[in-house]
Each structure stands twice: as C-alpha cells, then as structure tokens.
SELUM-677468 format. One record per atom (N, C-alpha, C, O): residue number from 1; residue in three letters; chain; atom name; x, y, z. Coordinates in steps of 0.001 Angstrom, whole numbers, m for minus. Layout:
! SELUM-677468
{atom NUM; 'ALA'; 'A'; 'CA'; {X; Y; Z}};
...
This chain:
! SELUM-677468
{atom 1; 'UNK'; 'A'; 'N'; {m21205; m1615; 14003}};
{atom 1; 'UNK'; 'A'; 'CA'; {m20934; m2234; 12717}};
{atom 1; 'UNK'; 'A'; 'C'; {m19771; m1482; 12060}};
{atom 1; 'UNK'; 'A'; 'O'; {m19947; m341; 11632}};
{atom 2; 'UNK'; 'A'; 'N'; {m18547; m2119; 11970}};
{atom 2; 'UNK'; 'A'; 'CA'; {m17688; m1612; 11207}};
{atom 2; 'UNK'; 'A'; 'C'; {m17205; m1326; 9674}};
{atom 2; 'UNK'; 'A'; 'O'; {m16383; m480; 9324}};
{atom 3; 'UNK'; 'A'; 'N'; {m17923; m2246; 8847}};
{atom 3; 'UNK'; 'A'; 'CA'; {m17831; m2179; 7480}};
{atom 3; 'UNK'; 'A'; 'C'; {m17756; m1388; 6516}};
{atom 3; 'UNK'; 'A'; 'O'; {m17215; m1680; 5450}};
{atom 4; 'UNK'; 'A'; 'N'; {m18546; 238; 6897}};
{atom 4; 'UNK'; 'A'; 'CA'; {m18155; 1319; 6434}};
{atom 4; 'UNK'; 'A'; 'C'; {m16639; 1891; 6546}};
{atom 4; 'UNK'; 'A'; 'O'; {m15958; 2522; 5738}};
{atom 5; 'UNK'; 'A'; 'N'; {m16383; 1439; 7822}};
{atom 5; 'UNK'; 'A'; 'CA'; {m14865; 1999; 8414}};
{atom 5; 'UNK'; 'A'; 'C'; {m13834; 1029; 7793}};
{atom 5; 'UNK'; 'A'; 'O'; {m12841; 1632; 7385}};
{atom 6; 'UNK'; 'A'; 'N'; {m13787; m666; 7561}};
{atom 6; 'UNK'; 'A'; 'CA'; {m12459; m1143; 7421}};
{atom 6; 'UNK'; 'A'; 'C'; {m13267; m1784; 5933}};
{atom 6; 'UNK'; 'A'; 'O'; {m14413; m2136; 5653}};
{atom 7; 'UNK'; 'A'; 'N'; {m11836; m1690; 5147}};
{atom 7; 'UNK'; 'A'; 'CA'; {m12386; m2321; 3692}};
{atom 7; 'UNK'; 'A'; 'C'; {m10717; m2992; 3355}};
{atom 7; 'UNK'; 'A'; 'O'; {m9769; m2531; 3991}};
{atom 8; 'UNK'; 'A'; 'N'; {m10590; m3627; 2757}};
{atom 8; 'UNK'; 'A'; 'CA'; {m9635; m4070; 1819}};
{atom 8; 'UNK'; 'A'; 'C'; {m9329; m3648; 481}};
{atom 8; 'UNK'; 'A'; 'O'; {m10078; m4216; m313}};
{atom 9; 'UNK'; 'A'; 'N'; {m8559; m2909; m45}};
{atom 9; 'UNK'; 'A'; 'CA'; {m8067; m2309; m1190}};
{atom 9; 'UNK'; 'A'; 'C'; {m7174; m3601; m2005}};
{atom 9; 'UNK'; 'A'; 'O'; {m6361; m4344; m1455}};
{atom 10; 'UNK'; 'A'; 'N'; {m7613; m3629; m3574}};
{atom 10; 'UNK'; 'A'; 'CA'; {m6932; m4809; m3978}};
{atom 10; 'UNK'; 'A'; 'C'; {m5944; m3670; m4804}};
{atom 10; 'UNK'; 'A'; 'O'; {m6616; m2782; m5330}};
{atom 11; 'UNK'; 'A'; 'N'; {m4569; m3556; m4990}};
{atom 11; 'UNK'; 'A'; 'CA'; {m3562; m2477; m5595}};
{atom 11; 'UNK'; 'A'; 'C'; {m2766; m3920; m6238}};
{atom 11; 'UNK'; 'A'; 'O'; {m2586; m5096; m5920}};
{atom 12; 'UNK'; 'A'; 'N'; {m2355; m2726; m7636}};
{atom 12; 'UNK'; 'A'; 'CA'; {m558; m3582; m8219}};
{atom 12; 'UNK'; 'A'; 'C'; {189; m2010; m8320}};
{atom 12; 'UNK'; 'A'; 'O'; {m144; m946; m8842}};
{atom 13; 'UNK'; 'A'; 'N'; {1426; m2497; m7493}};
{atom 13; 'UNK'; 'A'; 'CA'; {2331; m1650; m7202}};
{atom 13; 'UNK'; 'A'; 'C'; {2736; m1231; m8505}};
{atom 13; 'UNK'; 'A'; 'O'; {2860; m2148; m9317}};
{atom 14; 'UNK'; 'A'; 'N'; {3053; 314; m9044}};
{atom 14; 'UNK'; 'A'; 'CA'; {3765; 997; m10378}};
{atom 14; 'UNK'; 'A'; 'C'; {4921; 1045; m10094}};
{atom 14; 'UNK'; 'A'; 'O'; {5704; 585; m10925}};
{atom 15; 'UNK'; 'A'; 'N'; {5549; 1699; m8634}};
{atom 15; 'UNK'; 'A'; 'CA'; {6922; 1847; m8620}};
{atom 15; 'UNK'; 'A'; 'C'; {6978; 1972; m7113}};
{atom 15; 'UNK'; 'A'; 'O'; {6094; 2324; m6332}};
{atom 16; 'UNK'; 'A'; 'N'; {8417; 1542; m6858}};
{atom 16; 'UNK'; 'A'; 'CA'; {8337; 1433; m5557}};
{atom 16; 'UNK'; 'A'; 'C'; {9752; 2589; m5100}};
{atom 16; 'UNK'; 'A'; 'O'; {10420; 2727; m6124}};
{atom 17; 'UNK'; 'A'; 'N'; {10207; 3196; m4242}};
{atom 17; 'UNK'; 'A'; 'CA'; {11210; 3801; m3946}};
{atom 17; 'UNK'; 'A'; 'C'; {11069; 4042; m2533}};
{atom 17; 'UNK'; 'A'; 'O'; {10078; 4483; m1951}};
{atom 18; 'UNK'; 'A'; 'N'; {12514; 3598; m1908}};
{atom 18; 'UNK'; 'A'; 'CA'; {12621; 4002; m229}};
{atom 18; 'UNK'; 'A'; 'C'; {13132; 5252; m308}};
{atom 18; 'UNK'; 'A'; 'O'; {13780; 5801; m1200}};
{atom 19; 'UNK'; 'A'; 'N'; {12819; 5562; 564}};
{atom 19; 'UNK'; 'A'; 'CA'; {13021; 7629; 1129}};
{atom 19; 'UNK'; 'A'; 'C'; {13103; 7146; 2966}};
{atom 19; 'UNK'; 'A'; 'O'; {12555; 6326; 3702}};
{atom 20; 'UNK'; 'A'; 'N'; {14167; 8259; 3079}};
{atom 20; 'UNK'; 'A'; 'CA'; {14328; 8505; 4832}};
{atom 20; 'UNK'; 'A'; 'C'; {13475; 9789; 4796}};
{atom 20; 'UNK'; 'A'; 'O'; {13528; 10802; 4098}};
{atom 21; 'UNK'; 'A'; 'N'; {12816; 9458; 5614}};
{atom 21; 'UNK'; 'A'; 'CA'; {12188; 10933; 6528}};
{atom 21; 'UNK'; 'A'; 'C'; {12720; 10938; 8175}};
{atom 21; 'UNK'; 'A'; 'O'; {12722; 9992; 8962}};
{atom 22; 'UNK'; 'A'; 'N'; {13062; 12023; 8342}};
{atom 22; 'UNK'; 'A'; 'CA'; {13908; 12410; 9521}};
{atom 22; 'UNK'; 'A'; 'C'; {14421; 10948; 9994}};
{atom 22; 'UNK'; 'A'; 'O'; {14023; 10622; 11112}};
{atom 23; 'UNK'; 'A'; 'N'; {15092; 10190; 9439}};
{atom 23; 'UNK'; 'A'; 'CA'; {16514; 9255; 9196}};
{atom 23; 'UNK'; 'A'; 'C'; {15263; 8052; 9642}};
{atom 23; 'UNK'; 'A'; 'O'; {15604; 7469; 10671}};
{atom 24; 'UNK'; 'A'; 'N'; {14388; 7738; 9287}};
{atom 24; 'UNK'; 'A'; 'CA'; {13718; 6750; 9101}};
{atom 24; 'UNK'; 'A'; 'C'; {12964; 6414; 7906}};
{atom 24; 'UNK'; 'A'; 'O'; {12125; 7175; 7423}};
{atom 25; 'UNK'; 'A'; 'N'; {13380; 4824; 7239}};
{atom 25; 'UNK'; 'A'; 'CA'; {12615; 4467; 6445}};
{atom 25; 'UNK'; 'A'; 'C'; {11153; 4430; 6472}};
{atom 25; 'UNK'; 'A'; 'O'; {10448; 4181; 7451}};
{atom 26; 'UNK'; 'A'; 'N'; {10716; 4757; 5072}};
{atom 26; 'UNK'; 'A'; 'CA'; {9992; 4501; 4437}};
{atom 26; 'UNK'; 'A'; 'C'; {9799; 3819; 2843}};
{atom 26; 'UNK'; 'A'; 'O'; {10810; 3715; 2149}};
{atom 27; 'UNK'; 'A'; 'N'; {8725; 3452; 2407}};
{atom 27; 'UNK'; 'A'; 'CA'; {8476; 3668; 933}};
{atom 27; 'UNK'; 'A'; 'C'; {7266; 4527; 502}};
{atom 27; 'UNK'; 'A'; 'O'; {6152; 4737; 983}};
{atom 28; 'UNK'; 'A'; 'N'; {7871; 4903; m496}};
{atom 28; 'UNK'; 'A'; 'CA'; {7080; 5579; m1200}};
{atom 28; 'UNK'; 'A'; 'C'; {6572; 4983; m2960}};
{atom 28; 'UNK'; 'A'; 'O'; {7204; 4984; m4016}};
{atom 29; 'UNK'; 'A'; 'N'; {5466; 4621; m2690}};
{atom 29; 'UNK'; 'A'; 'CA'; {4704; 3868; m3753}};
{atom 29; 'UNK'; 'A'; 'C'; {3741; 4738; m4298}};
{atom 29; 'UNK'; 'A'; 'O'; {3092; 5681; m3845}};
{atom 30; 'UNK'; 'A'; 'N'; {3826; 4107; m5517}};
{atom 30; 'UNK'; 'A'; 'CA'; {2484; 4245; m7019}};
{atom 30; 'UNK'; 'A'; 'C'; {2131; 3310; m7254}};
{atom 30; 'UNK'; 'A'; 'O'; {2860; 2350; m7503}};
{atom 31; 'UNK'; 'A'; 'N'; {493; 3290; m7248}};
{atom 31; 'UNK'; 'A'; 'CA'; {m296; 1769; m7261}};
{atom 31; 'UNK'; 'A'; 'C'; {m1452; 2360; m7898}};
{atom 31; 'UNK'; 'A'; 'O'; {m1757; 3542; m7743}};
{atom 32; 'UNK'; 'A'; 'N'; {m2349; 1224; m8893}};
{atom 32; 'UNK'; 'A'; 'CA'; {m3788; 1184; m9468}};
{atom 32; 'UNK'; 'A'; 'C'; {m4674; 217; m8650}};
{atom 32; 'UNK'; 'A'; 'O'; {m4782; m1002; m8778}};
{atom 33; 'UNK'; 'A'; 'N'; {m5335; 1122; m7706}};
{atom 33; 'UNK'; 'A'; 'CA'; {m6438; 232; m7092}};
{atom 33; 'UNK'; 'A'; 'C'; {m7405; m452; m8740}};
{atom 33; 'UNK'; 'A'; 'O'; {m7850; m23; m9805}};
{atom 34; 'UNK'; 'A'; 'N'; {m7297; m1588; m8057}};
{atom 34; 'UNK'; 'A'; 'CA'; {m8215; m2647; m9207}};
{atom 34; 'UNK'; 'A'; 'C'; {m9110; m2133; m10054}};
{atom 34; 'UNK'; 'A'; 'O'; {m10093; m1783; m9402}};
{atom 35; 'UNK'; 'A'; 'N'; {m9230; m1938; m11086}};
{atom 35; 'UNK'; 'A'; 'CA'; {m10428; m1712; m11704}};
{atom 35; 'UNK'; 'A'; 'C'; {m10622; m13; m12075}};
{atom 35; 'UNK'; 'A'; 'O'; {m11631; 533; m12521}};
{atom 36; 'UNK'; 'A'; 'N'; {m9092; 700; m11673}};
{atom 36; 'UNK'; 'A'; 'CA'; {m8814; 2044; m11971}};
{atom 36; 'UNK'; 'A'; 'C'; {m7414; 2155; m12739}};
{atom 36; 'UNK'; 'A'; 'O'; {m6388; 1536; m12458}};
{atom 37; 'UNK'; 'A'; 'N'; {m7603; 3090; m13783}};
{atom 37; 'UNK'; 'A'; 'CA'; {m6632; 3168; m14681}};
{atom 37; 'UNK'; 'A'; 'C'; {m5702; 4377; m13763}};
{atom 37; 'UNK'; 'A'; 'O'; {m4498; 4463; m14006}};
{atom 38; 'UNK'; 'A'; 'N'; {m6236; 5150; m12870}};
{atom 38; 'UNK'; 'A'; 'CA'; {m5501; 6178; m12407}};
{atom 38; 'UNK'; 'A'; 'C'; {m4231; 5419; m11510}};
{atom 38; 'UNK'; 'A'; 'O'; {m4455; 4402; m10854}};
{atom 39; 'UNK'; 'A'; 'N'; {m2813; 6085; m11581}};
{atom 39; 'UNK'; 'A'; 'CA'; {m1896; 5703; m10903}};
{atom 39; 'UNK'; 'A'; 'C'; {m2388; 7016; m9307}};
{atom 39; 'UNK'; 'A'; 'O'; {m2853; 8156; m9310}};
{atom 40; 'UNK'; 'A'; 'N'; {m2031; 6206; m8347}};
{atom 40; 'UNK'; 'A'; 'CA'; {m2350; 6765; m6824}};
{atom 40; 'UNK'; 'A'; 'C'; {m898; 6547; m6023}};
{atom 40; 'UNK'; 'A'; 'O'; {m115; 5606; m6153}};
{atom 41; 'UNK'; 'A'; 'N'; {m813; 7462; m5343}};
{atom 41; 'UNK'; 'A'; 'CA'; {637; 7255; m4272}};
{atom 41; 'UNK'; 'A'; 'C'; {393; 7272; m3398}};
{atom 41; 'UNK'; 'A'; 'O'; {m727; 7647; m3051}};
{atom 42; 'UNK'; 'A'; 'N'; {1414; 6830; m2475}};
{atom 42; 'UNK'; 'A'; 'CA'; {889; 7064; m962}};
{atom 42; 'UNK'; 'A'; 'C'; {3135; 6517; m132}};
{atom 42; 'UNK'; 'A'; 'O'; {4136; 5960; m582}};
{atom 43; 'UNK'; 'A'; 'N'; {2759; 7103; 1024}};
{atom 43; 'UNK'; 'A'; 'CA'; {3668; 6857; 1495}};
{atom 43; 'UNK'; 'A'; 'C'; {3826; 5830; 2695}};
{atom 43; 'UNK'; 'A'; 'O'; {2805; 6033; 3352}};
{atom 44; 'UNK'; 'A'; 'N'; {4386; 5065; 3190}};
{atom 44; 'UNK'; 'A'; 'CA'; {4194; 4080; 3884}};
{atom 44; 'UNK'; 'A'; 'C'; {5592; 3505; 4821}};
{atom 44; 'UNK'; 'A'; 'O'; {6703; 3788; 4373}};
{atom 45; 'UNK'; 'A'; 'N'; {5521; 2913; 5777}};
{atom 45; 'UNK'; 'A'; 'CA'; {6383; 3073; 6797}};
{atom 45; 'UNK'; 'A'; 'C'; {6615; 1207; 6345}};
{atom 45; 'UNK'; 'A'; 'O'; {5631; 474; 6245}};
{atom 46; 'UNK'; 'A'; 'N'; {7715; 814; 6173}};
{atom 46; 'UNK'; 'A'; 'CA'; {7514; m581; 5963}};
{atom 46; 'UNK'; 'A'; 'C'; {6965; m1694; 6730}};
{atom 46; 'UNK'; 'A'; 'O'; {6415; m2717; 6322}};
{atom 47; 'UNK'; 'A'; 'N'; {7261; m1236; 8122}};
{atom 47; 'UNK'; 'A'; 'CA'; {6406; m2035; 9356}};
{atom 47; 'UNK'; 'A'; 'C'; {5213; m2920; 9018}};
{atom 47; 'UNK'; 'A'; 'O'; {4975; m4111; 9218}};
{atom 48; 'UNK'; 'A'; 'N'; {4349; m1633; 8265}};
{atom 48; 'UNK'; 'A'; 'CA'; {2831; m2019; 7811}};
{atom 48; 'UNK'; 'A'; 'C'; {2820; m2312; 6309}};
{atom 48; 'UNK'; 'A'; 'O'; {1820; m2008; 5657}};
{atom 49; 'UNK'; 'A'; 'N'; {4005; m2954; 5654}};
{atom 49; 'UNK'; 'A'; 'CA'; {3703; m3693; 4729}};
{atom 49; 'UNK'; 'A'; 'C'; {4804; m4774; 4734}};
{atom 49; 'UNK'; 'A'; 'O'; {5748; m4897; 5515}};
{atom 50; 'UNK'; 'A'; 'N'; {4383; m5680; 3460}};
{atom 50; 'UNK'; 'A'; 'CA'; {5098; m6973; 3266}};
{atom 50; 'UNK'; 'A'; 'C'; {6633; m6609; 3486}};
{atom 50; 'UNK'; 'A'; 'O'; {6975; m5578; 4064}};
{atom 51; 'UNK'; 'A'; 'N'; {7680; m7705; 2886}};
{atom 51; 'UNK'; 'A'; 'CA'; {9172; m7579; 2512}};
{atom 51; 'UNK'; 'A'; 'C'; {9323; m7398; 1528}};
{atom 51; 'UNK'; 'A'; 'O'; {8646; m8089; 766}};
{atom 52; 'UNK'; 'A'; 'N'; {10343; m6313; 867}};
{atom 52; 'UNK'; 'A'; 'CA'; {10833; m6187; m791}};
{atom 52; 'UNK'; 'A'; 'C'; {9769; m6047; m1801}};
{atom 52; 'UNK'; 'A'; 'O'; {9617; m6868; m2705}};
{atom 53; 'UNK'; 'A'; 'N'; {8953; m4884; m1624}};
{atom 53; 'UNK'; 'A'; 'CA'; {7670; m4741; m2433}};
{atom 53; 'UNK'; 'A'; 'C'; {8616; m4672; m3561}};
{atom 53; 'UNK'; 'A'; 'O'; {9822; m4424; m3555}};
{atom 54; 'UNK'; 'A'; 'N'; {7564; m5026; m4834}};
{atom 54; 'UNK'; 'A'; 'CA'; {8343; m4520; m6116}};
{atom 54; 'UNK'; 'A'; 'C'; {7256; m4305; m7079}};
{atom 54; 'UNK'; 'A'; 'O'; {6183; m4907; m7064}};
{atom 55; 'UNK'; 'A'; 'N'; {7712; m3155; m8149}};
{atom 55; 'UNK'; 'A'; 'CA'; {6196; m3070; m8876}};
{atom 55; 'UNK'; 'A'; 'C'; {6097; m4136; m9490}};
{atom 55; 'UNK'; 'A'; 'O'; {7102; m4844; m9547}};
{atom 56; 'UNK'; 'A'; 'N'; {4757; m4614; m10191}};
{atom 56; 'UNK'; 'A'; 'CA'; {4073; m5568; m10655}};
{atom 56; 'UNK'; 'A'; 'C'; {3329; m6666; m9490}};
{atom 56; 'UNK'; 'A'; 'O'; {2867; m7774; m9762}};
{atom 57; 'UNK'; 'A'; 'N'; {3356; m6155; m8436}};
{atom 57; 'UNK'; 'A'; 'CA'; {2807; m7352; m6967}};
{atom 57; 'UNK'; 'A'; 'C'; {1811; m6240; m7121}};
{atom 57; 'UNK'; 'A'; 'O'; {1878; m5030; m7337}};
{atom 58; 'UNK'; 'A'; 'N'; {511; m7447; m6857}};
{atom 58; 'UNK'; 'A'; 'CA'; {m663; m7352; m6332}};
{atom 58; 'UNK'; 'A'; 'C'; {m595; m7414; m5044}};
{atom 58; 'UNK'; 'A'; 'O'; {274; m8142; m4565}};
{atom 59; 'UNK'; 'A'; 'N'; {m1057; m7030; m4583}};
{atom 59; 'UNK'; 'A'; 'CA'; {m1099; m6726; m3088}};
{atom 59; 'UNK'; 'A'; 'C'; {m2718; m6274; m2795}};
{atom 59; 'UNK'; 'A'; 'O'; {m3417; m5569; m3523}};
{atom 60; 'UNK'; 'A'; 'N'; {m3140; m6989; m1321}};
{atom 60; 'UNK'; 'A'; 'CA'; {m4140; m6168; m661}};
{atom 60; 'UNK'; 'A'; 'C'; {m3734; m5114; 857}};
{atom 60; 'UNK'; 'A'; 'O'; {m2994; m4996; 1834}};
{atom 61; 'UNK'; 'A'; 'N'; {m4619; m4666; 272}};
{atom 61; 'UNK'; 'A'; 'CA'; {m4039; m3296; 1683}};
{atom 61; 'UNK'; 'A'; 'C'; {m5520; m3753; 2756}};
{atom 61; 'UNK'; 'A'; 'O'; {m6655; m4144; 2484}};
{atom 62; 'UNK'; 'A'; 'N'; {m4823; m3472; 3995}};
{atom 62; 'UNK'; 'A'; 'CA'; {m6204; m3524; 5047}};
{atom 62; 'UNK'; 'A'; 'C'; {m6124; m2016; 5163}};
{atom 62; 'UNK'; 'A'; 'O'; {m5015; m1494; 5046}};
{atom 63; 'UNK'; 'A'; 'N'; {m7197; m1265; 5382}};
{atom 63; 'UNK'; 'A'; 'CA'; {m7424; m149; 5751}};
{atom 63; 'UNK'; 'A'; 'C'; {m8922; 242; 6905}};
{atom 63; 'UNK'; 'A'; 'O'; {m10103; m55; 6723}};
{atom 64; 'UNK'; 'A'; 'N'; {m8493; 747; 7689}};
{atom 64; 'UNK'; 'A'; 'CA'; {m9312; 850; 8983}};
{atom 64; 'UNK'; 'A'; 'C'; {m8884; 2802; 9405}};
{atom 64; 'UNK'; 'A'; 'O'; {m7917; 3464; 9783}};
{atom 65; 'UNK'; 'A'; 'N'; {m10705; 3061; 8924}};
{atom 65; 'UNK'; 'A'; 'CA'; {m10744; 4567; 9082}};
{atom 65; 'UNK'; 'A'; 'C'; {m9571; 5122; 8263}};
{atom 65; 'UNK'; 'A'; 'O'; {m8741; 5667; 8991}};
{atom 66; 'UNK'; 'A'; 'N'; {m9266; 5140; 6973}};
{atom 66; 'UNK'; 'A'; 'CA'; {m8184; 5787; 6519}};
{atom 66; 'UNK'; 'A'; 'C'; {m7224; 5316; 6653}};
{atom 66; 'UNK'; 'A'; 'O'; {m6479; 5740; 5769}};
{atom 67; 'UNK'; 'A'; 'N'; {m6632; 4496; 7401}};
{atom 67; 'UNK'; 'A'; 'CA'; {m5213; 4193; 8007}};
{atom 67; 'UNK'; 'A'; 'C'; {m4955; 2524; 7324}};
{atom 67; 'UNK'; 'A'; 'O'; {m5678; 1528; 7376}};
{atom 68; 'UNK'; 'A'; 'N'; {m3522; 2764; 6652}};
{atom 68; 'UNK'; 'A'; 'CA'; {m3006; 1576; 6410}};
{atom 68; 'UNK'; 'A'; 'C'; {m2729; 361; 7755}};
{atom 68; 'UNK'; 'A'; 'O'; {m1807; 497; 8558}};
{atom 69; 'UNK'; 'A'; 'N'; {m3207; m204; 7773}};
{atom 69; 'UNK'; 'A'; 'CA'; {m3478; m1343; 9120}};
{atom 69; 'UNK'; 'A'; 'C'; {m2389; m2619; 8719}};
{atom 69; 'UNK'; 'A'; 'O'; {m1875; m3243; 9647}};
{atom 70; 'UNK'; 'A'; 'N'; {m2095; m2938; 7439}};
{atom 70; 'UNK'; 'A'; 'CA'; {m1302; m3903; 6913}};
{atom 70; 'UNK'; 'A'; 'C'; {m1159; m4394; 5468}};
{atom 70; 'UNK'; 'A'; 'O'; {m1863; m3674; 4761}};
{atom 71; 'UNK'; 'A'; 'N'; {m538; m5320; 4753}};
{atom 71; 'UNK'; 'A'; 'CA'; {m856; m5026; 3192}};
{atom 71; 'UNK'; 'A'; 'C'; {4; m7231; 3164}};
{atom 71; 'UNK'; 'A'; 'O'; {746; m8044; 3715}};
{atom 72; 'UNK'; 'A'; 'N'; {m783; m7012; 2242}};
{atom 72; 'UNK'; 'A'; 'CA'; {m714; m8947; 2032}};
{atom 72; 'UNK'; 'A'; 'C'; {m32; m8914; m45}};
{atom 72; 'UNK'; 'A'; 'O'; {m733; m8625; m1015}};
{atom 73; 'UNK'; 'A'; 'N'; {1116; m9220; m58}};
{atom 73; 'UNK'; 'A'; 'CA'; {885; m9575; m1454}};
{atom 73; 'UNK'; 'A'; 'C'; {211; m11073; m2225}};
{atom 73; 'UNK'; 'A'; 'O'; {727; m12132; m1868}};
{atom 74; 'UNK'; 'A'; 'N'; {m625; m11113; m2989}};
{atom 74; 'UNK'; 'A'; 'CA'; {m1589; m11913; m3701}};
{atom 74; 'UNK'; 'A'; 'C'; {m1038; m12546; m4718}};
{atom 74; 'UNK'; 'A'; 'O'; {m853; m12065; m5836}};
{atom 75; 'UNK'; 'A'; 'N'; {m596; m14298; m4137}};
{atom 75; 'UNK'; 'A'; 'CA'; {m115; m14572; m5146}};
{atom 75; 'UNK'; 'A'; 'C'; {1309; m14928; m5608}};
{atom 75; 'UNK'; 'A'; 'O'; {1529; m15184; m6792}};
C-alpha cells in the first residue's frame, strides 16, 4: 500500500527565480502549501515541473517518498 509514501501537495508559487548549478538549470521557488501561512522553498530541476512557472499559479506537486515526481498547474 502506497499512500503513506505518494501524496499530492496543493502549493501557490511566492516567487520564482532560475539559478545554474554547475551550468545547469534550475528553479528555485517559494510556495504556501494550502492551508499554511508559512512561505516554504525548495529547489527544482525544471524537467519535473510545468513551463514558465510564475508566482500566483496554483500548482499540484506529485511527491513519492520525498521526491518531486512532477507538478500540474490548477487552473
């Protein structure tokens, strides 16, 4: 049974900014998982998310064991 392990995170992006790490993109985002006033970051390889995030998109994140698996914007 996997359900403990994969969940869906519902986030609206705060700010979005690309960064190279050793000459490969990334972004680096600030997001409020739903129903939390705290801003959260995380860094992310664009592969495993949408095109042209921008803050104010809702977005769901798939997450499996910790790991960003893919991200859907809502809407």
């Amino acid at each position: 049974m996997m359900s403990g392990l994969q969940q869906t995170l519902e986030i609206t992006l705060v700010a979005v900014q690309p960064i190279q790490i050793h000459e490969s993109l990334y972004y680096e985002l600030s997001y409020r998982v739903s129903g939390d006033a705290a801003v959260q970051h995380m860094r992310i390889n664009p592969e495993a998310f949408y095109a042209n995030p921008q803050p104010g998109d809702r977005v769901a994140v798939n997450v499996l064991m910790g790991n960003i698996m893919g991200a859907t914007k809502i809407g």
